[in-house]
C-alpha positions in Angstrom: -1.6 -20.5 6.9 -2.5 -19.7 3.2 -5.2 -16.7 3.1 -7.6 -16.7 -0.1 -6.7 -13.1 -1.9 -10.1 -12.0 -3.2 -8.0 -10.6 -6.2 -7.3 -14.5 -7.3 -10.6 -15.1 -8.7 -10.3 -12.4 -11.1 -6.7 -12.9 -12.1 -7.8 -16.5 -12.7 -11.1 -15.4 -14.8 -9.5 -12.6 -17.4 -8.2 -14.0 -20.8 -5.2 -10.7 -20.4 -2.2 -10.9 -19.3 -1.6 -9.5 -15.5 1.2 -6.8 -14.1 0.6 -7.3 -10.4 2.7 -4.5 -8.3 3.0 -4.1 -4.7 5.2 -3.9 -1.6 7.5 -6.9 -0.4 6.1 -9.9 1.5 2.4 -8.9 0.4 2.2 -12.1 -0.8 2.5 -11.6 -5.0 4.2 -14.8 -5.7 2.1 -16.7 -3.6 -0.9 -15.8 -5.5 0.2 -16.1 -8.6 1.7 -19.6 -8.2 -1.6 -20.8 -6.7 -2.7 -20.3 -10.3 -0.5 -22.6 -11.5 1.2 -21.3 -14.4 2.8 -23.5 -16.7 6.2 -21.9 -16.9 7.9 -20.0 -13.8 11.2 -17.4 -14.2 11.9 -16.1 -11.0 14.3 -12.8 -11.6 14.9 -12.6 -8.2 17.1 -15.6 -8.4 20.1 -14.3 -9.5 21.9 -17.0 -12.1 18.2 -16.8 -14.0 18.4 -12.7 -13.9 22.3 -12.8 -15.5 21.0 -15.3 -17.6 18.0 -13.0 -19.2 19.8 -9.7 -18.8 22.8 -11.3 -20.9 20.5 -12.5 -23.6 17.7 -10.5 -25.0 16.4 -13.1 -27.1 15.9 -15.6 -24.4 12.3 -15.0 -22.9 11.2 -15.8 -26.3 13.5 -19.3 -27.0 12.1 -19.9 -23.0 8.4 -19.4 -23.6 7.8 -21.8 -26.2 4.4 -23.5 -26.4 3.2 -22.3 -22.8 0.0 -21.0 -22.8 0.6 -19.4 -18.7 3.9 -17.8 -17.8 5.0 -16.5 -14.5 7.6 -13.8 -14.4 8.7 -12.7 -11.1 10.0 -9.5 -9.8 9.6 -8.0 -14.0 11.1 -4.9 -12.5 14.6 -6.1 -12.3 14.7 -5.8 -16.2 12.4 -3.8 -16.9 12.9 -4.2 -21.1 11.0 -7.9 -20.5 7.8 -5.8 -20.5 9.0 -4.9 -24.2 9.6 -8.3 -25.3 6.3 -9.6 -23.3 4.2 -7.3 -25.6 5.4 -8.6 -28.7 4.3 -12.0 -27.4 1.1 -11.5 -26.5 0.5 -10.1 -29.9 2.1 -12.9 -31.9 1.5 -15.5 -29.4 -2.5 -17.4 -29.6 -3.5 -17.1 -25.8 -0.7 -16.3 -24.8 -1.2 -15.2 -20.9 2.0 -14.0 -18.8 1.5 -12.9 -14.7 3.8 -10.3 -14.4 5.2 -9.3 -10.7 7.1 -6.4 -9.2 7.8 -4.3 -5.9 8.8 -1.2 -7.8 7.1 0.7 -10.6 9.8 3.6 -10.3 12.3 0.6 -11.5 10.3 0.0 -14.4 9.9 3.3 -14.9 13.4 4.3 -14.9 13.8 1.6 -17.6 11.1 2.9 -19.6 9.4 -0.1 -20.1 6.1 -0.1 -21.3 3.8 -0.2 -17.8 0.5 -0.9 -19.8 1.0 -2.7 -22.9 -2.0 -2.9 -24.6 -3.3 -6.3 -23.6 -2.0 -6.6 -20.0 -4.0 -5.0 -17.1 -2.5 -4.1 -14.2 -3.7 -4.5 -10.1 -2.0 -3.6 -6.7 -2.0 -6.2 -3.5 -1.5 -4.5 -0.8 -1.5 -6.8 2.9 -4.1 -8.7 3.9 -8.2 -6.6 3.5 -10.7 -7.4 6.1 -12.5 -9.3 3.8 -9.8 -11.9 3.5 -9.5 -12.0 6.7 -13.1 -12.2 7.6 -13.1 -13.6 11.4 -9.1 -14.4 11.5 -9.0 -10.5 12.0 -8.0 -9.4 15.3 -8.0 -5.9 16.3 -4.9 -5.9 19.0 -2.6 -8.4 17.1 -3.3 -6.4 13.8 -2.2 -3.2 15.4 1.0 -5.3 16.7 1.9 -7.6 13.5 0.1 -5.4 11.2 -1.4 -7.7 8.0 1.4 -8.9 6.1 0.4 -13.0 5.5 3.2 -14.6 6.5 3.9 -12.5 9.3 0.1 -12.6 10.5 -0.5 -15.6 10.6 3.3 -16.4 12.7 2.3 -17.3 16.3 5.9 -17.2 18.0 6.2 -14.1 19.0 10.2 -13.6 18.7 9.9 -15.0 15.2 7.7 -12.9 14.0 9.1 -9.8 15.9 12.2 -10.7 14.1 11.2 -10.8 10.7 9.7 -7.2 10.9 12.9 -6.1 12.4 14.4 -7.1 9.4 12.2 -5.7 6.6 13.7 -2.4 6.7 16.8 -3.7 6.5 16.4 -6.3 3.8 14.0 -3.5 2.1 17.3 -0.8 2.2 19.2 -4.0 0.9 17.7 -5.1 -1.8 15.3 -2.7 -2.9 17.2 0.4 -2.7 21.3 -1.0 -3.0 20.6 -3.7 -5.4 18.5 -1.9 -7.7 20.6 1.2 -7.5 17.7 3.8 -6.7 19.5 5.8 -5.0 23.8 6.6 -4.5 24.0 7.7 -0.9 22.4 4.8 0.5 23.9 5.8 3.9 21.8 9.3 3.6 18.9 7.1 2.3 19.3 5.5 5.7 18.8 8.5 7.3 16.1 9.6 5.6 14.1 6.5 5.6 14.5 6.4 9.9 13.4 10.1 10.2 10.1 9.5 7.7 9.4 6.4 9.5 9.2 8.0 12.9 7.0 10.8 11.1 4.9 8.4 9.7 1.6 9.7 9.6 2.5 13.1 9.7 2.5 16.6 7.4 5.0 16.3 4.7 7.6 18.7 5.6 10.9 18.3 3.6 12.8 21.5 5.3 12.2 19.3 8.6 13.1 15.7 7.0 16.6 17.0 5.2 17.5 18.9 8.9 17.1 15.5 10.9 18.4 13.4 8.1 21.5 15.6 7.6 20.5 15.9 3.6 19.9 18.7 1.2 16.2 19.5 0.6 16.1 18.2 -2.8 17.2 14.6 -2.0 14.5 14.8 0.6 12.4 15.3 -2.3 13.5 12.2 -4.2 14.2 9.7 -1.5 10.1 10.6 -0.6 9.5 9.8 -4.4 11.3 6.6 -4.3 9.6 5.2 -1.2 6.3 6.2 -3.0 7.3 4.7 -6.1 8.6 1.4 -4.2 5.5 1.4 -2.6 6.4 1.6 0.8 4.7 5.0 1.2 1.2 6.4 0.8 0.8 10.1 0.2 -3.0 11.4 1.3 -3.1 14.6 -0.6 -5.4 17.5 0.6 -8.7 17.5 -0.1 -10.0 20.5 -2.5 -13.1 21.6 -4.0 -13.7 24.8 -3.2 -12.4 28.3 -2.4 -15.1 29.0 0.3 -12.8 28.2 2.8 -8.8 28.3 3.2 -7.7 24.6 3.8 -4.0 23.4 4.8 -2.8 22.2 1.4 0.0 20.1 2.7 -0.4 16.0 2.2 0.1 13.6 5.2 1.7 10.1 4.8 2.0 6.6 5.6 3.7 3.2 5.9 1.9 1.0 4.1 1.4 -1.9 6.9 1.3 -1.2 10.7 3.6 -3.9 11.2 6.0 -2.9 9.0 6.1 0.5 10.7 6.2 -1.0 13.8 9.3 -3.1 12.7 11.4 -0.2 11.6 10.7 1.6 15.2 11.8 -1.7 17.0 8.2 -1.0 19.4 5.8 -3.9 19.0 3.0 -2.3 21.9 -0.1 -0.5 20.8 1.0 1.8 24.1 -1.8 4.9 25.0 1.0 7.7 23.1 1.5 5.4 20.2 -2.6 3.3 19.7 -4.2 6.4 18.3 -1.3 6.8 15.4 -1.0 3.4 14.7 -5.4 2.9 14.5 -5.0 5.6 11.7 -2.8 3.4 9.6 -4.7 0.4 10.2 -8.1 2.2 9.2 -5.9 3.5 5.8 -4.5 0.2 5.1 -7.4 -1.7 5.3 -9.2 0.8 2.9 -6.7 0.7 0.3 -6.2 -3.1 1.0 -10.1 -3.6 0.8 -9.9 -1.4 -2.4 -6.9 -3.0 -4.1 -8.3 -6.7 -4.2 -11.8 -6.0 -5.9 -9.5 -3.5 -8.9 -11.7 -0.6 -7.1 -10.3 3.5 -7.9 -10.3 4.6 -4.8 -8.8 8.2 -3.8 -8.1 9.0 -0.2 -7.8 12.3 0.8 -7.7 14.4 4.5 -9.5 17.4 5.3 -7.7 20.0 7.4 -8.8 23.7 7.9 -6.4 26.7 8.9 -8.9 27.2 11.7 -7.6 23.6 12.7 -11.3 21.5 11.9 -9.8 18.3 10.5 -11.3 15.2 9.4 -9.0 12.0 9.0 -9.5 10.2 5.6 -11.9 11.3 2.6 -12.3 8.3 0.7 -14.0 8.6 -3.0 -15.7 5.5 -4.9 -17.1 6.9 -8.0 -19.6 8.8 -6.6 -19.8 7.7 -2.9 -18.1 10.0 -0.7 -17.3 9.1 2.8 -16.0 11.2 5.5 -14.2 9.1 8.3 -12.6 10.2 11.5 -10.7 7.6 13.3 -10.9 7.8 17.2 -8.7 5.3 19.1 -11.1 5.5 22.6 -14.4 4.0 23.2 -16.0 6.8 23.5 -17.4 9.8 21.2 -18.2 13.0 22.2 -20.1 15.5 20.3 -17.2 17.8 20.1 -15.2 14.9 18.3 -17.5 15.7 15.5 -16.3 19.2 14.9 -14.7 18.1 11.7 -16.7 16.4 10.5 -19.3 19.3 10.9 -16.8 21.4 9.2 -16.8 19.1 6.6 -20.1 18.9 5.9 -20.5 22.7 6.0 -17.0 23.0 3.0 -19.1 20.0 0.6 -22.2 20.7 0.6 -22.7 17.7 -1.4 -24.3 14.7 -0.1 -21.4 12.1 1.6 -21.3 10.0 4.8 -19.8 11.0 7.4 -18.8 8.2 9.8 -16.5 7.7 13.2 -14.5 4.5 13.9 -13.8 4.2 17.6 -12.7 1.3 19.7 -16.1 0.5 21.2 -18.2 -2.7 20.7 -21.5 -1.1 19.9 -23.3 1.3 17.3 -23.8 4.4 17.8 -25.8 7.7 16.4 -24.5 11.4 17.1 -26.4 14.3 16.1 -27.3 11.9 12.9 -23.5 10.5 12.9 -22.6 7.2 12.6 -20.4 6.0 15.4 -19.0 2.4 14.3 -16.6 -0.2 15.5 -13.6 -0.6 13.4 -14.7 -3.7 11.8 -18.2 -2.8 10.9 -16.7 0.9 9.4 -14.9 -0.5 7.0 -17.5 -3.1 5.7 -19.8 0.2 5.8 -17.0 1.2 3.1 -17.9 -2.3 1.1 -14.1 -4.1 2.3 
């Protein structure tokens, strides 16, 4: 089943040329040829990358009189972005789609990230919005939203294929790119984040289980940020009133993916309330990511141990949300929240998403299903 991205219709209305970044299997190609450009190089094949990394001069003999021109995974040579901006300059509507999994690759090759004509977006899996009433609640927290592998219905096929993502991500991602030399302490590393996945950052903890030193736990967190695989939620801070854990939590991007990597497919009772967290963040930033929306997520955790789940800022909407995988709400759920409210002082809205089927109001809280919390949010 092909989804409609929401982010299409823009890429398809600007006059500038497009970076589009984001994690593997998102979907990125499959957007970008749906807008037919008029000239495809696909690095990922690996005659065509030789070909260009051999010959400097040979995006420009390619090009030619196309107007649209489709460059797939830009990050393997990441010098293209040089050659792209002289292009676009010289060239008279000249339009390139540019597509990547890893901005710590292009970084590294210190290419130009925003030449001066080309804008660039995130597509992260599928938003609520795209999914509109495709979305199911238990198969998301399953599959999670990655296209092709939500909209799989055999079971052992799809089960497969997100057994294999952190494999083919090590692979090709982290080997073939060269991000990292110890690929087998990489491997370590990746397994003990993944079973933390939602969790404090602690790097003392991650290089004891991982068998590392601390500082490579440092970097091999930065490259699965930079590859997009994780999402840090830094503290919130805006005041000194009151003393607030400073440490940022993390996640895998896609629920699936996450469950893939553990080899546990069930949204069991020790593992639901966890995995609804992700969903809630994923959907947020996916929601966010297809409109071009700034959106900073943040958590909210006192040393007296009041915490609230996400802060989400949208200009200057502020929403407070804690996530409760049950399908009920008690008022003492609201504690952080409460605390919240008490830190800001500032006008937000505070809001819980629980696993119940109706709306509900507590001492002036919203209490929301899943679905209708995040189209509260506007995704």
């Amino acid at each position: 089943m092909n989804y409609v991205r929401v982010l299409g219709e823009k890429l398809r209305k600007t006059k500038k040329s497009i970076l589009l970044l984001g994690p593997r299997q998102t979907g990125k190609s499959t957007l970008v040829r749906s807008l037919k450009p008029e000239l495809t190089i696909n690095l990922a094949d690996e005659a065509v990358f030789v070909d260009f990394l051999r010959d400097p001069a040979l995006l420009t003999n390619t090009v030619g009189k196309h107007k649209t021109v489709f460059i797939d995974e830009v990050q393997r040579i990441p010098s293209l972005l040089n050659t792209v901006q002289a292009l676009v300059d010289d060239g008279d509507g000249l339009k390139f789609y540019l597509t990547g999994s890893s901005a710590r690759k292009l970084k590294r090759g210190k290419a130009n990230l925003l030449p001066g004509r080309i804008l660039a977006y995130d597509l992260g899996p599928l938003s609520l919005a795209e999914l509109d009433d495709e979305f199911d609640l238990k198969k998301a927290l399953c599959k999670g939203l990655l296209p092709g592998i939500y909209a799989e219905n055999d079971r052992d096929t799809w089960t497969k294929l997100l057994r294999s993502y952190a494999v083919t991500y090590l692979k090709e991602e982290i080997q073939a790119e060269a991000l990292t030399r110890n690929l087998e302490g990489f491997s370590r590393f990746f397994d003990v984040v993944v079973s933390n996945s939602g969790s404090f950052v602690d790097y003392t903890k991650f290089s004891s289980l991982a068998a590392i030193e601390r500082m490579s736990a440092r970097r091999y967190f930065d490259v699965l940020v930079d590859t997009l695989v994780l999402y840090p939620v830094e503290a919130f801070s805006r005041s000194k009133k009151t003393r607030l854990v400073q440490h940022p939590r993390f996640y895998l991007f896609d629920v699936g993916a996450l469950n893939g990597a553990l080899r546990n497919f069930e949204a069991s009772a020790d593992r639901v309330g966890n995995l609804l967290e992700h969903l809630v963040l994923q959907l947020i930033l996916s929601g966010a990511k297809c409109r071009g929306d700034d959106v900073r997520v943040t958590n909210y955790r006192t040393e007296g141990g009041a915490e609230v789940d996400f802060i989400v800022e949208r200009g200057a909407d502020v929403f407070a949300i804690e996530v409760k995988a049950s399908r009920k709400v008690l008022v003492n759920d609201l504690r952080g929240l409460k605390s919240f409210a008490d830190f800001y002082g500032k006008k937000h809205t505070p809001l819980v998403f629980f696993l119940g089927e109706r709306d509900q109001i507590i001492d002036d809280i919203q209490v929301l299903p899943l679905v209708k919390g995040i189209g509260k949010l506007g995704y």
